[in-house]
Backbone as CSV, one residue per row, in Angstrom:
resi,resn,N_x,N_y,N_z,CA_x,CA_y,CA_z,C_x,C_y,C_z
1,UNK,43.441,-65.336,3.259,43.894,-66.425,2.430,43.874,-66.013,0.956
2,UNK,42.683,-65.216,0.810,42.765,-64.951,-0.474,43.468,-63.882,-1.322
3,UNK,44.055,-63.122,-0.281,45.532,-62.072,-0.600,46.621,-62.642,-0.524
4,UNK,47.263,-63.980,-0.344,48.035,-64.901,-0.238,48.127,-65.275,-1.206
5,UNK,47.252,-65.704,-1.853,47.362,-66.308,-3.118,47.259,-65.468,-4.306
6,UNK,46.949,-64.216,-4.089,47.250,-63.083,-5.368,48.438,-62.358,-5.072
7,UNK,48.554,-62.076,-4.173,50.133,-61.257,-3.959,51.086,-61.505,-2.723
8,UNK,51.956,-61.258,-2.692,53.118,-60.973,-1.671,52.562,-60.556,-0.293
9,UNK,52.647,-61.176,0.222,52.323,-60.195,2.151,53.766,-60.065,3.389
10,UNK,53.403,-59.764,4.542,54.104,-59.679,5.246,53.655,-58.787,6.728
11,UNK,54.209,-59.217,7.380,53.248,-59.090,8.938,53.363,-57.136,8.970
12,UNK,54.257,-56.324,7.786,54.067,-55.029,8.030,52.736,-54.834,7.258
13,UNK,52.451,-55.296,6.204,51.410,-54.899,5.436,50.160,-54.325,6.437
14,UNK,49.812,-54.574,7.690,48.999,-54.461,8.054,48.046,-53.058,8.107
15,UNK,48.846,-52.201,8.529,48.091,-50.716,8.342,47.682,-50.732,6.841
16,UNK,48.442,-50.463,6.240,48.277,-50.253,4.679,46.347,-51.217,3.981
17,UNK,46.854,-52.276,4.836,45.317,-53.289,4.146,44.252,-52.696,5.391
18,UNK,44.441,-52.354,6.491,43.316,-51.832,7.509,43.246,-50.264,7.032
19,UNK,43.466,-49.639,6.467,42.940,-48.065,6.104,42.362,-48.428,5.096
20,UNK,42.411,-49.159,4.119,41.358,-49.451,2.924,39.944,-50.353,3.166
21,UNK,40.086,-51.263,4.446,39.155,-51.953,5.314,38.759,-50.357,5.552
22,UNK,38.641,-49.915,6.494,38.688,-48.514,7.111,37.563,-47.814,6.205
23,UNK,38.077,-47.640,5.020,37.625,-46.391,3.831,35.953,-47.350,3.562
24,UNK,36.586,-48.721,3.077,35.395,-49.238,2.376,34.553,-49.196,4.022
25,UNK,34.227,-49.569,4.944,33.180,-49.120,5.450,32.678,-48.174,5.930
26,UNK,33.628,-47.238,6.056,33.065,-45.737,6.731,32.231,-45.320,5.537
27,UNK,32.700,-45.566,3.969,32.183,-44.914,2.785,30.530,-45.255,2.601
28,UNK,30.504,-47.286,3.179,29.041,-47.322,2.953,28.291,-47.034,3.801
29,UNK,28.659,-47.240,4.522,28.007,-46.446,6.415,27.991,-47.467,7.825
30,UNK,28.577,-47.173,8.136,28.719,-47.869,9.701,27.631,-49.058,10.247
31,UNK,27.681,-50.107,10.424,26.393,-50.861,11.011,25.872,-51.615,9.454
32,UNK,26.187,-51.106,8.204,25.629,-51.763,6.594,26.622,-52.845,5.783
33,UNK,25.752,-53.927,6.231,26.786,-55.084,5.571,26.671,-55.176,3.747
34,UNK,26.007,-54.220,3.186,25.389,-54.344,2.249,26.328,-52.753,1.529
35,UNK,25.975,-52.096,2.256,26.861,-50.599,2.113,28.684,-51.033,2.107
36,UNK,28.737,-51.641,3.329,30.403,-52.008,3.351,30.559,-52.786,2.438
37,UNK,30.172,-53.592,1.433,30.312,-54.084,-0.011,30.186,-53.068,-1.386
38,UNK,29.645,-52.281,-0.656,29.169,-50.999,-2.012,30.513,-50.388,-1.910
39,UNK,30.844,-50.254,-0.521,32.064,-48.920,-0.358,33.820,-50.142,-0.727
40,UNK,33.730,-51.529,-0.738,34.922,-51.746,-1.347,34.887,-51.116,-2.768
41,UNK,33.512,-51.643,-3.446,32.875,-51.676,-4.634,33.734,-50.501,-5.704
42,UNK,33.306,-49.536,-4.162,33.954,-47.889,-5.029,34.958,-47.626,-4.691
43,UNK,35.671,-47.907,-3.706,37.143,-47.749,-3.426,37.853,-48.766,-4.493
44,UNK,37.539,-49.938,-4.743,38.116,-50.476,-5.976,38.088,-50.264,-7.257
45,UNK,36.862,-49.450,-7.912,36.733,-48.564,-9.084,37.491,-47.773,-9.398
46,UNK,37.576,-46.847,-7.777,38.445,-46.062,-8.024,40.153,-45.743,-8.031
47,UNK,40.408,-46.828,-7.306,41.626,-46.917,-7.438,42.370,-47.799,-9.017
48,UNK,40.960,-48.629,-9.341,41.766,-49.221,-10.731,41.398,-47.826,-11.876
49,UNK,40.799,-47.025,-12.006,40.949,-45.682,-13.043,42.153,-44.988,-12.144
50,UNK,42.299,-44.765,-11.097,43.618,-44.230,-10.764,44.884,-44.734,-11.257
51,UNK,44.960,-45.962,-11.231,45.637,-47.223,-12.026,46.119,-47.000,-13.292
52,UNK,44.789,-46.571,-14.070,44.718,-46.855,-15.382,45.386,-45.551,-15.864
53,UNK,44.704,-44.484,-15.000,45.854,-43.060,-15.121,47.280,-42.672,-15.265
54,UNK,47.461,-43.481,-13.876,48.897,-42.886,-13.524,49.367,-44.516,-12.432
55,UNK,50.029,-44.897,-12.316,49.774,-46.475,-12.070,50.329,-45.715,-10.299
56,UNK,50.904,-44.572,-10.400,51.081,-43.804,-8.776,50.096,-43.390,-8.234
57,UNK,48.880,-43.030,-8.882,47.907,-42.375,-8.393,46.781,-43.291,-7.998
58,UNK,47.206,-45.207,-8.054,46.221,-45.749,-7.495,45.529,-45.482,-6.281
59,UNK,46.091,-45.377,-5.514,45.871,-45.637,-3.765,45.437,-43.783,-3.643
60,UNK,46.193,-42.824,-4.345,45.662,-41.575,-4.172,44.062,-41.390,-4.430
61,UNK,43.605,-41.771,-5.684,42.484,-41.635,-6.228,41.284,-42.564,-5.587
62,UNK,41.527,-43.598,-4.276,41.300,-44.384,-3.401,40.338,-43.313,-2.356
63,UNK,41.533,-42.689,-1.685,41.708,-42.211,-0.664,40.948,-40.501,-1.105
64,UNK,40.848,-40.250,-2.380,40.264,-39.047,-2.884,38.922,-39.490,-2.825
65,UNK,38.509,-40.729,-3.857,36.971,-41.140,-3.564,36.406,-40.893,-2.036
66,UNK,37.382,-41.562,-1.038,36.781,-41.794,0.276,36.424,-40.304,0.832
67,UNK,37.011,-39.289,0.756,37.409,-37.750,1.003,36.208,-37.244,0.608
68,UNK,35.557,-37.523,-0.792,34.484,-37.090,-1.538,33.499,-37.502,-1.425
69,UNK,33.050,-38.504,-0.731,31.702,-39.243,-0.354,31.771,-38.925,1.390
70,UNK,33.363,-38.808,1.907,32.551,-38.769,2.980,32.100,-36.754,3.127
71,UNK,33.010,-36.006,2.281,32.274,-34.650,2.099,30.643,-34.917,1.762
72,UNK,30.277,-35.478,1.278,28.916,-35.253,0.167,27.734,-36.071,1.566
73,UNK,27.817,-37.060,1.418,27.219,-38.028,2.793,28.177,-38.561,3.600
74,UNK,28.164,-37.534,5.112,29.104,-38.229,5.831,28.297,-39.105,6.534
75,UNK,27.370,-39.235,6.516,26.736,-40.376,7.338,27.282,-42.092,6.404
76,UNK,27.600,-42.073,5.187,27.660,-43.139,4.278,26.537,-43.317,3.150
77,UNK,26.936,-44.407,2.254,26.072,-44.206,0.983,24.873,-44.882,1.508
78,UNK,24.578,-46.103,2.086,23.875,-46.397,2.935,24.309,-46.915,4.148
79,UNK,23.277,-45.702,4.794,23.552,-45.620,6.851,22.598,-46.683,7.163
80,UNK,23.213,-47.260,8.317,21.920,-48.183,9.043,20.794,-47.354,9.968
81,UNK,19.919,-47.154,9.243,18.861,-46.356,9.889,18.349,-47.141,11.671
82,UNK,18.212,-46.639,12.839,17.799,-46.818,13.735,16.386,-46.313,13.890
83,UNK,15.557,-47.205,14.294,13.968,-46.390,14.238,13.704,-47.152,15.791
């Protein structure tokens, strides 16, 4: 509802908005409702300095963050620890 009322949609949009769903939780870690808020957090940082760059390089500099965290911690920024 609330992408409705900021922009344009349409029943193709769908992949396009589920790979950025996708990024932001794999980034904070699987099972972290707290992490999957961190990882929109930084996928949206980074795509608005991508923005601010090159207004083409939003969604690149997105998809570069996600590339670079999941190189560095592929487990996520915070994993749900199992004990």
């Amino acid at each position: 509802m609330l992408l409705a009322i900021r922009t344009n949609f349409d029943p193709s949009i769908g992949p396009a908005r589920l790979i950025f769903g996708f990024e932001a939780v794999i980034i904070g870690g699987l099972g972290s409702l707290w992490g999957t808020l961190a990882g929109g957090i930084v996928l949206g940082v980074a795509q608005g300095i991508g923005a601010q760059l090159d207004p083409g390089w939003q969604v690149l500099a997105g998809h570069l963050a996600f590339l670079i965290v999941l190189a560095v911690r592929p487990e996520g920024l915070f994993p749900k620890v199992r004990g």
